[in-house]
N, C-alpha and C positions, 0 to 999 in steps of 0.2 A: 102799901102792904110791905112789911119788915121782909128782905130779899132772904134772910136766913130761915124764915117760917115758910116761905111758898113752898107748894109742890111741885115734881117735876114740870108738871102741864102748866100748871100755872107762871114756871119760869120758861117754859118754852114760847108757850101762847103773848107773854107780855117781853118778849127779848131779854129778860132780865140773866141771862146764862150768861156762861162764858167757854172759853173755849175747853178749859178743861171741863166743864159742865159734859158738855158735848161727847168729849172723848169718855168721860166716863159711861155715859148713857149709852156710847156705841158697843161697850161691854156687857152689856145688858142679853139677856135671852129672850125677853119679852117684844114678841113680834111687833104689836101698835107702838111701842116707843121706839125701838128700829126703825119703822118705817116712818114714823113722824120726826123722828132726826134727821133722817136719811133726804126726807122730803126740806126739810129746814136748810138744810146744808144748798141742798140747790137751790131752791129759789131766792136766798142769800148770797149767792156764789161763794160760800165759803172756802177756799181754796189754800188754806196756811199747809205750811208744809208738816204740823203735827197731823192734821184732821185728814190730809192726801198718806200717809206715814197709817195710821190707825184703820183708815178702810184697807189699805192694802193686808194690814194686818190680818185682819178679820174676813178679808176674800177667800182663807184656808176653808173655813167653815162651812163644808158639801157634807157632810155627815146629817145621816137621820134627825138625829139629837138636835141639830140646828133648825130644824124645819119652821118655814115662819108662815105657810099658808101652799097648800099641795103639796108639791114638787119645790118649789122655791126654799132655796134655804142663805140664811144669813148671808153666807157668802157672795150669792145670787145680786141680795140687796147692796151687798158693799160694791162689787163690780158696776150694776148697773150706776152705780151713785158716782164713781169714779168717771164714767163713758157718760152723765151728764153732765159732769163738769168741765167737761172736755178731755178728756185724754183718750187717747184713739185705744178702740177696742183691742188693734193690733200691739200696743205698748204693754194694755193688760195683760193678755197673753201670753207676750216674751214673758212677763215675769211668773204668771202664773200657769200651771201647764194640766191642761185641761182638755178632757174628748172633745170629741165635734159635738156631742150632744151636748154636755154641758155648757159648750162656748154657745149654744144658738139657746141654752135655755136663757143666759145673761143679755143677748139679743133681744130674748121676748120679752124679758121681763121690762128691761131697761124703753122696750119701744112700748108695751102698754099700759107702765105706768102714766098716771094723770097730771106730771110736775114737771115745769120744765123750764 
């Protein structure tokens, strides 16, 4: 299939993206491509210093407007996607400064997501 006609899923599902693919998609508001990025990124170890740079970006995003499924919002998914790539929950937090309720909500999410 011509790499310039596929659809997103379609370059997700067959690796044909790249990394700016990627960061683009992480701009996205659309929850299922969030989280199926999100989900891509780890179990690839994706770990370039754009794609660690771009979630941190995007960990701001605790506002209603961002909401990707209850309580959980973008930012929620960027955190946790960060703490499975390794980087200690405590390094997120220096940088981003966050209640105790929202630090255990990036806890829960990040512990019952199914990706690892």
């Amino acid at each position: 299939m011509n790499k310039k006609r596929m659809n997103i899923n379609q370059k997700l599902d067959s690796g044909a993206y790249t990394e700016d693919d990627l960061i683009e998609y992480l701009d996205s508001n659309a929850p299922i491509l969030l989280y199926k990025v999100a989900k891509l990124i780890v179990l690839n170890s994706i770990k370039t210093d754009k794609i660690i740079k771009k979630l941190y970006d995007i960990s701001n995003k605790l506002e209603m407007e961002y909401s990707i499924l209850g309580y959980y919002k973008i930012g929620h998914l960027a955190m946790s996607t960060l703490i499975k790539l390794g980087i200690s929950s405590d390094d997120i937090f220096a940088k981003i400064v966050l209640d105790e309720f929202e630090k255990e909500t990036v806890i829960n999410f990040e512990r019952d997501s199914d990706w690892n």
